[in-house]
C-alpha positions as a Markdown table, in Angstrom:
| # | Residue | x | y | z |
|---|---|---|---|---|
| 1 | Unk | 57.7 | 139.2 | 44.7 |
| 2 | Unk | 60.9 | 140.8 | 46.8 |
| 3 | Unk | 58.2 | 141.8 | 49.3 |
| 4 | Unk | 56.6 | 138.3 | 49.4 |
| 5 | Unk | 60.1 | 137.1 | 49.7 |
| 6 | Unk | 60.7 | 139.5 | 52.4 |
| 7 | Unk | 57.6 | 138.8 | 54.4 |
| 8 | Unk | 57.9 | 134.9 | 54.1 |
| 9 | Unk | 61.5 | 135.4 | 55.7 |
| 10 | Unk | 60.0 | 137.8 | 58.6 |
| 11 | Unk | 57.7 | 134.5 | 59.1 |
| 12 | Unk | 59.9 | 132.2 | 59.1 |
| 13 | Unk | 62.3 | 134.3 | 61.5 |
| 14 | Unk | 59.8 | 135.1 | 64.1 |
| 15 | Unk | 58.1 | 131.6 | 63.8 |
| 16 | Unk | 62.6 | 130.2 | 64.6 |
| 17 | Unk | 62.3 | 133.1 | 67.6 |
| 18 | Unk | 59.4 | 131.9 | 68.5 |
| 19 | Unk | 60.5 | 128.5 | 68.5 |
| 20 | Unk | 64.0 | 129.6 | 70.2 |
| 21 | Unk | 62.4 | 131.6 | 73.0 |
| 22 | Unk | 59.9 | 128.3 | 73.7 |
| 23 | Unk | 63.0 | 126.4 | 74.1 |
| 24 | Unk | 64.4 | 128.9 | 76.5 |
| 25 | Unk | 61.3 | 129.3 | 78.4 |
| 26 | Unk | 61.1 | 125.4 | 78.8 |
| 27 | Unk | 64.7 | 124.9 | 79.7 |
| 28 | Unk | 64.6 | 127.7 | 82.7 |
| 29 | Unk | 62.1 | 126.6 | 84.8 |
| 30 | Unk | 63.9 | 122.7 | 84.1 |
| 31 | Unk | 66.9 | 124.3 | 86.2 |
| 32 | Unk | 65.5 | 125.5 | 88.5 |
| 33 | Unk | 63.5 | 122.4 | 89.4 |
| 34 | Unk | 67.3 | 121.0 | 89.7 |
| 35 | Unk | 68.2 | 123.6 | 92.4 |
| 36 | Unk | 64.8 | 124.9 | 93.3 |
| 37 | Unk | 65.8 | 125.2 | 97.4 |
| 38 | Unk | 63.4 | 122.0 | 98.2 |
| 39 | Unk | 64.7 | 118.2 | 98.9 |
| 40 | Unk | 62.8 | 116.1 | 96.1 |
| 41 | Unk | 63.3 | 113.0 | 95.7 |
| 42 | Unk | 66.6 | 111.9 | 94.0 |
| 43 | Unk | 68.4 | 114.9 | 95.6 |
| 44 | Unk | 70.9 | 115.2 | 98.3 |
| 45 | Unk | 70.4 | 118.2 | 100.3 |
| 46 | Unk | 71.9 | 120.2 | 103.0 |
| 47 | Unk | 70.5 | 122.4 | 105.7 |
| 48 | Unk | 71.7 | 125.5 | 106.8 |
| 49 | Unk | 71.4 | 124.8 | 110.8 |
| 50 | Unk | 71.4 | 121.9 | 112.5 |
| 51 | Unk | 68.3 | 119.4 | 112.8 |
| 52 | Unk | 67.1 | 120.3 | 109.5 |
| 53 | Unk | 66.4 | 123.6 | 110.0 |
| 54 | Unk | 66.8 | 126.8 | 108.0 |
| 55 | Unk | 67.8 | 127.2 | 104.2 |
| 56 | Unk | 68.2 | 124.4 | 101.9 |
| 57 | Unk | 71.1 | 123.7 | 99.2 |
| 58 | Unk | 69.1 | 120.6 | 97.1 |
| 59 | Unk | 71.9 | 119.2 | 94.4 |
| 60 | Unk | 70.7 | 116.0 | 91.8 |
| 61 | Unk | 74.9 | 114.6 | 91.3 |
| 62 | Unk | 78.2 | 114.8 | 92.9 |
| 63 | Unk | 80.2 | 118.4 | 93.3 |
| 64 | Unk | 84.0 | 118.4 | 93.9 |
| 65 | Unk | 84.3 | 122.2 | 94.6 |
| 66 | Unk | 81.4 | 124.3 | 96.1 |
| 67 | Unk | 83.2 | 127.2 | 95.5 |
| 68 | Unk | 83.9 | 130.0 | 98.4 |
| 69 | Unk | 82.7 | 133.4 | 97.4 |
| 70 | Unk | 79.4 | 135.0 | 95.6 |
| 71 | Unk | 78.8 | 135.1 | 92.9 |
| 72 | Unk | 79.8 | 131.3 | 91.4 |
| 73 | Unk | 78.9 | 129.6 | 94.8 |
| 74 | Unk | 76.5 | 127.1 | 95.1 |
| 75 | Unk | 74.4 | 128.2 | 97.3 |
| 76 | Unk | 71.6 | 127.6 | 100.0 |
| 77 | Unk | 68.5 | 128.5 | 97.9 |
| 78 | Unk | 65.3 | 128.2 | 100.3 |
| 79 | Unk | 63.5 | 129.8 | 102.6 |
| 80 | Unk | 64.9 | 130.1 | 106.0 |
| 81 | Unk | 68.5 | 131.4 | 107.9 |
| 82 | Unk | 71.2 | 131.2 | 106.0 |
| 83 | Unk | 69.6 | 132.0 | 102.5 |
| 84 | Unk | 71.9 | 133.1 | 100.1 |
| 85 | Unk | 74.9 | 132.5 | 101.8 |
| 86 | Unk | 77.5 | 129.7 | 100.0 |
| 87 | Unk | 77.4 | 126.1 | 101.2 |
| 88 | Unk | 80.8 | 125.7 | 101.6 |
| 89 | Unk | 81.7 | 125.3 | 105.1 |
| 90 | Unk | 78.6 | 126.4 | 105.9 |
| 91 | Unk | 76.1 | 123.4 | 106.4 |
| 92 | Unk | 75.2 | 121.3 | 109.5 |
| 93 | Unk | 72.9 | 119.2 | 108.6 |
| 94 | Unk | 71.9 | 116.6 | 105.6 |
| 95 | Unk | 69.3 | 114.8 | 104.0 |
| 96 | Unk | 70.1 | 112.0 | 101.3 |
| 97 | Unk | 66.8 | 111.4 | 99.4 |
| 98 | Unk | 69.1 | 109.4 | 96.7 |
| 99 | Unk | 69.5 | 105.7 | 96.0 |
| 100 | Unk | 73.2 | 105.5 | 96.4 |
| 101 | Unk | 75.2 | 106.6 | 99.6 |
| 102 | Unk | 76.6 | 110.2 | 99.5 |
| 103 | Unk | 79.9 | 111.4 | 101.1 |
| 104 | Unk | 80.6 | 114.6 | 102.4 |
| 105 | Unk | 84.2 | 115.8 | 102.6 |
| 106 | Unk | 86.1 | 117.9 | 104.8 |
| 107 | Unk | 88.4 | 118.8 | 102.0 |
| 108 | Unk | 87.4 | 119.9 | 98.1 |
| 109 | Unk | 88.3 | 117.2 | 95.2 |
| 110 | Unk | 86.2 | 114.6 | 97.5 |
| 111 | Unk | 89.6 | 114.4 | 99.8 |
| 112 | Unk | 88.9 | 112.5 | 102.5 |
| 113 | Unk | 92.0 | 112.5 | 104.0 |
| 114 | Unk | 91.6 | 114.5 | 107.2 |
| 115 | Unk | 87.6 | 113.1 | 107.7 |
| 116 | Unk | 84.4 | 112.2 | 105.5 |
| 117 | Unk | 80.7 | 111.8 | 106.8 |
| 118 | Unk | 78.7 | 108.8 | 104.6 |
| 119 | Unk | 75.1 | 109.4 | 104.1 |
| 120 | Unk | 73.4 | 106.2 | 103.2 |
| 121 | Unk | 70.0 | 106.5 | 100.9 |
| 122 | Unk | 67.7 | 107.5 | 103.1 |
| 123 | Unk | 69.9 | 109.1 | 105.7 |
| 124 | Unk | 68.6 | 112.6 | 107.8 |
| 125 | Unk | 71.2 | 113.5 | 110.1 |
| 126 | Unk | 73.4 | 115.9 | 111.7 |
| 127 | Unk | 76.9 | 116.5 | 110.2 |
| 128 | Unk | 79.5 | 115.1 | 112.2 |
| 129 | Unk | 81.3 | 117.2 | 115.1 |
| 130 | Unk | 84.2 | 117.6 | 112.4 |
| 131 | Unk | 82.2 | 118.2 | 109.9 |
| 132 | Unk | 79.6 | 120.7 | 110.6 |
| 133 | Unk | 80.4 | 123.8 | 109.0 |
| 134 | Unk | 83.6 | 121.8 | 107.6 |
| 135 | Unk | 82.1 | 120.8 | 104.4 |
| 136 | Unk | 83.9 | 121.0 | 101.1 |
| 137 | Unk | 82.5 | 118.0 | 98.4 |
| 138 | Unk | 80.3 | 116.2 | 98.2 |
| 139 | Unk | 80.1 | 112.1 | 96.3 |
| 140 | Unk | 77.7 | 109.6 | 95.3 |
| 141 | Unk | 79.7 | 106.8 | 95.9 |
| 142 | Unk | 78.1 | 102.8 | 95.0 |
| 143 | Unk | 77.0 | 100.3 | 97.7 |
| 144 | Unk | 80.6 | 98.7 | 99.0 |
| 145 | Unk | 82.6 | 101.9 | 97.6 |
| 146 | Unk | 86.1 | 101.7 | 99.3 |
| 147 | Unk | 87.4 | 104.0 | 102.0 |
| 148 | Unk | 91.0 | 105.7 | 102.2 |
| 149 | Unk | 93.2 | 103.6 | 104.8 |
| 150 | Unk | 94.3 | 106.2 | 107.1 |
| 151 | Unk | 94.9 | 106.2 | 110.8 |
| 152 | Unk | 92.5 | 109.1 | 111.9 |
| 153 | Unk | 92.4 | 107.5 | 115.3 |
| 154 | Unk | 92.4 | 110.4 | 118.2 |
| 155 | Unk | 94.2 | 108.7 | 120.5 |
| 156 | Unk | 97.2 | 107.2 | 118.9 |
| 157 | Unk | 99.8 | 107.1 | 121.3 |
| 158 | Unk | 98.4 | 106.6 | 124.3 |
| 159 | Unk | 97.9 | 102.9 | 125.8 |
| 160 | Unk | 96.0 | 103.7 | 129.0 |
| 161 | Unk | 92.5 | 105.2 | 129.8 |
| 162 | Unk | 88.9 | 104.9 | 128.6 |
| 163 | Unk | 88.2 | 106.4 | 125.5 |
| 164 | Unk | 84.6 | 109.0 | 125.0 |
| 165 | Unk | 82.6 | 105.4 | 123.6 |
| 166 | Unk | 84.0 | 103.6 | 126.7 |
| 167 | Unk | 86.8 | 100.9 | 125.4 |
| 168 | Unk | 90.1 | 100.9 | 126.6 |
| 169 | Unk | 92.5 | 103.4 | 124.0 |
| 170 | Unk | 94.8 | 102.2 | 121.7 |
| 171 | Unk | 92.9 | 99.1 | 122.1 |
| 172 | Unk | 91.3 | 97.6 | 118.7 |
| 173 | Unk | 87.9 | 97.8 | 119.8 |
| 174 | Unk | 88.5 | 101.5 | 120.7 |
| 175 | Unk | 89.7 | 102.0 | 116.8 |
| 176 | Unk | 86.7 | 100.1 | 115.5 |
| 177 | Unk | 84.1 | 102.1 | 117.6 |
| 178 | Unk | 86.1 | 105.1 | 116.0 |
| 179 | Unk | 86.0 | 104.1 | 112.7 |
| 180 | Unk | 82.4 | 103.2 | 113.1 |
| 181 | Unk | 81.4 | 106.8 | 113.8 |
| 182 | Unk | 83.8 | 108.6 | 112.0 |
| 183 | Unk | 83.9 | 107.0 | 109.0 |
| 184 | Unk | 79.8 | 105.4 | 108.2 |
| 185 | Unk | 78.4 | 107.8 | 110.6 |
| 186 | Unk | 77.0 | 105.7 | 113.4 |
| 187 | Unk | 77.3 | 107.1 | 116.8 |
| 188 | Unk | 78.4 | 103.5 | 117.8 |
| 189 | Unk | 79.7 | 103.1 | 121.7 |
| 190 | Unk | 80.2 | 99.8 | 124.3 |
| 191 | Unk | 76.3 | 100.3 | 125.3 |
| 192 | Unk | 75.2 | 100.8 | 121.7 |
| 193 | Unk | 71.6 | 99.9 | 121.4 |
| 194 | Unk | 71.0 | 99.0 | 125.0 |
| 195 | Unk | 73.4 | 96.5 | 125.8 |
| 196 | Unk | 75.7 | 95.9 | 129.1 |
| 197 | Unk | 78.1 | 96.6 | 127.1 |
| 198 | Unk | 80.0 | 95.0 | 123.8 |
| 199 | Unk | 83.1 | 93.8 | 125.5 |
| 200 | Unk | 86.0 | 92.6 | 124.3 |
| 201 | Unk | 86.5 | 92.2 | 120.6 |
| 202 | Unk | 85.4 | 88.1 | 120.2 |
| 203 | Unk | 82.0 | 89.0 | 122.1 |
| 204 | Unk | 80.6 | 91.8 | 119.4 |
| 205 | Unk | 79.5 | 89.3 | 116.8 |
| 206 | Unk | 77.0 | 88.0 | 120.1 |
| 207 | Unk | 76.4 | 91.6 | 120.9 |
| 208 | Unk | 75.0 | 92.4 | 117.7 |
| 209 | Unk | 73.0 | 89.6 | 117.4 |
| 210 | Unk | 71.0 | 91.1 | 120.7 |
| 211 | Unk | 70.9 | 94.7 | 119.7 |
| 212 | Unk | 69.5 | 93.0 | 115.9 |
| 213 | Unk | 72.2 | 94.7 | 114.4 |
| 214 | Unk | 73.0 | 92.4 | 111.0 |
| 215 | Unk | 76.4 | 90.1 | 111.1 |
| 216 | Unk | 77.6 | 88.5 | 107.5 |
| 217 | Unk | 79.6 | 85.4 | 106.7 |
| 218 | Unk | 81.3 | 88.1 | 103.8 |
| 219 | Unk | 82.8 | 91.5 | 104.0 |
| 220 | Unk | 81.7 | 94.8 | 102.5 |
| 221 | Unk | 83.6 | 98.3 | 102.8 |
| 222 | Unk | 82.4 | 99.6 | 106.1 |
| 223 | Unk | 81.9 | 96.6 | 108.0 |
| 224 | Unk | 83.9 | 95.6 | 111.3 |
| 225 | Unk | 85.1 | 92.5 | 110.6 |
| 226 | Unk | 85.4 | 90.0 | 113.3 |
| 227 | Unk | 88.1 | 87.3 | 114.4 |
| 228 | Unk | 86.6 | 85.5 | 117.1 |
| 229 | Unk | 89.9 | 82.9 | 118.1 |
| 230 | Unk | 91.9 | 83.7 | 120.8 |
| 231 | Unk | 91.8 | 84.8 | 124.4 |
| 232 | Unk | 90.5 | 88.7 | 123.3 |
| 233 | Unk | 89.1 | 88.1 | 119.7 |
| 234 | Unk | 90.0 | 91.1 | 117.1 |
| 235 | Unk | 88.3 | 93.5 | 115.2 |
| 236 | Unk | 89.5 | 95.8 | 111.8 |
| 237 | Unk | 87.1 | 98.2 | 110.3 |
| 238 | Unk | 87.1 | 96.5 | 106.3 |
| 239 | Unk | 88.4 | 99.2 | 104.4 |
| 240 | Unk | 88.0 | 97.7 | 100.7 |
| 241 | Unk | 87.1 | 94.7 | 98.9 |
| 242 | Unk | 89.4 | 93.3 | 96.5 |
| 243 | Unk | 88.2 | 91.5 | 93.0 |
| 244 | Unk | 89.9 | 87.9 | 94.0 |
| 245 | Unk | 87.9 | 87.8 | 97.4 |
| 246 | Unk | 90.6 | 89.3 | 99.5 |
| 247 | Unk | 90.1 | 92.5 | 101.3 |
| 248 | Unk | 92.0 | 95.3 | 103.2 |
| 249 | Unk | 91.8 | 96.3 | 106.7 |
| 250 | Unk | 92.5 | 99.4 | 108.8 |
| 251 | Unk | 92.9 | 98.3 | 112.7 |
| 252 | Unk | 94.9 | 98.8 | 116.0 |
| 253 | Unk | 97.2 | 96.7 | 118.3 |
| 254 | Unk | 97.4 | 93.4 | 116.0 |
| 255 | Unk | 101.1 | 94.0 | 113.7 |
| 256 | Unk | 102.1 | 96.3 | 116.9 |
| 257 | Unk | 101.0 | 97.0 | 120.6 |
| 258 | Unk | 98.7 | 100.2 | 120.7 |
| 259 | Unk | 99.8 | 100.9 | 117.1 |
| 260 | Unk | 97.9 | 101.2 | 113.5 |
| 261 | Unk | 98.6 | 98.9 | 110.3 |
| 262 | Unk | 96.9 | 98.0 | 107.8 |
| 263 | Unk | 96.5 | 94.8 | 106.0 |
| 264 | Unk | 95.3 | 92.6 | 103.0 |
| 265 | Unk | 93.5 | 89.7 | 104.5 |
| 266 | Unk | 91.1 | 86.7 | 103.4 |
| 267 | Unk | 88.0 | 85.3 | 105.6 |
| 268 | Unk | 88.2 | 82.1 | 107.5 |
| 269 | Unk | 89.2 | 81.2 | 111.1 |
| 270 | Unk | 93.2 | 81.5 | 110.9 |
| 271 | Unk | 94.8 | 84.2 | 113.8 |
| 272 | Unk | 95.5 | 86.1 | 110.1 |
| 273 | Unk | 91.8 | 86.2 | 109.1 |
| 274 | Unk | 88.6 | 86.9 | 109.8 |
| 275 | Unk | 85.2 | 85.1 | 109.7 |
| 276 | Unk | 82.2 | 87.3 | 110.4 |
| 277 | Unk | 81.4 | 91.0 | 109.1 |
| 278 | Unk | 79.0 | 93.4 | 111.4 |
| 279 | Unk | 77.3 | 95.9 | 109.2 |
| 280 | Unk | 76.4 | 98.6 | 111.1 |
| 281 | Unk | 74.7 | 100.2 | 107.9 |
């Protein structure tokens, strides 16, 4: 009977190893289909060089902190340059094959006080001037997600001259074309799309409107939102949307001459307000 007992309990210990080592061997290839260095659907992913070229890092969710040094990086995981090497400051180039836009930080902790790139669902681009081989974090952030109200302008200060996108500095529409490309990623400038030019700040609701780009009676984070009274008009990159209806606005030259502010504001057709909302993306 003892070596009954004993054999039964050798069975039943190989038949739990068994059982434990099927569970191991199912649960290792499952993570490495997460990171597996190919962009799958439902992952964002970044490229080693630019145009989509070279090793890819392919990540399923949000990470605050790449990490710096090997090993405990994240790393770029297929074929190509740059295999092996960590992600952090280290990527040029992104594809978002999510369903929700993705951020890219300059900074770790998804600070996105000195820049950000937005990637909307979909997206296969270049990172930014700033933040090509700047990249810190990474966030999937909701449709309408708010942006931090900073003045990242380049030009503040100066009230004469044509800025790189072709509007006058320190002018509003100089601020918005800035916050356009900075901030959602849209290489946005005065002949954007083929037009003469966008003009002064009343005429870009019309502009769009040619170049098919879409204009809204309501606001969402990341649209320029339009005032089109007055000799000039005014324009405010829409910064967040507040639950009563009300929303915030980052913008140049309106509280101050050639100067930044930013404000709470409601939509209608007051010289405090504003009526129509481009949405570049």
């Amino acid at each position: 009977m003892p070596t009954v007992t004993v054999r039964v309990l050798g069975a039943l210990s190989a038949s739990v190893l068994s059982a434990t080592l099927g569970v191991l061997a199912v649960a290792a290839p499952a993570q490495a289909a997460a990171r597996d260095g190919a962009c799958n659907t439902g992952e964002f992913c970044y490229y080693y060089n630019s145009d989509h070229a070279g090793s890819v890092s392919d990540h399923a969710g949000s990470l605050a902190d790449y990490g710096s040094t090997q090993p405990g990086c994240y790393e770029f995981k297929g074929a190509g340059g740059g295999k092996g090497q960590c992600i952090k400051n280290n990527a040029a180039s992104a594809w978002n094959r999510t369903g929700k836009t993705v951020r890219v930080y300059y900074n770790t902790g998804y600070n996105g006080s000195h820049a950000y790139q937005d990637f909307a669902p979909g997206a296969k681009k270049n990172l930014s001037s700033t933040l090509k081989n700047n990249n810190a974090s990474h966030q999937l952030i909701s449709a309408g997600s708010s942006y931090p109200a900073k003045d990242d302008y380049p030009y503040k200060g100066q009230t004469s001259g044509i800025d790189p996108w072709n509007f006058y500095k320190g002018q509003c529409t100089s601020f918005a074309a800035w916050a356009v490309r900075s901030r959602v990623g849209v290489a946005f400038h005065n002949q954007y799309k083929g037009q003469a030019r966008w003009g002064n700040a009343k005429e870009w609701v019309a502009a769009a409107g040619r170049a098919g780009v879409p204009v809204y009676n309501s606001p969402k984070a990341g649209d320029v939102a339009v005032r089109l009274g007055g000799t000039y008009g005014h324009v405010a990159f829409v910064t967040r949307v507040n639950a009563n209806g009300t929303f915030e606005i980052d913008e140049y030259n309106y509280v101050s001459a050639d100067r930044y502010s930013h404000r709470t504001v409601s939509v209608g057709t007051a010289n405090n307000q504003f009526s129509k909302f481009i949405r570049f993306k």
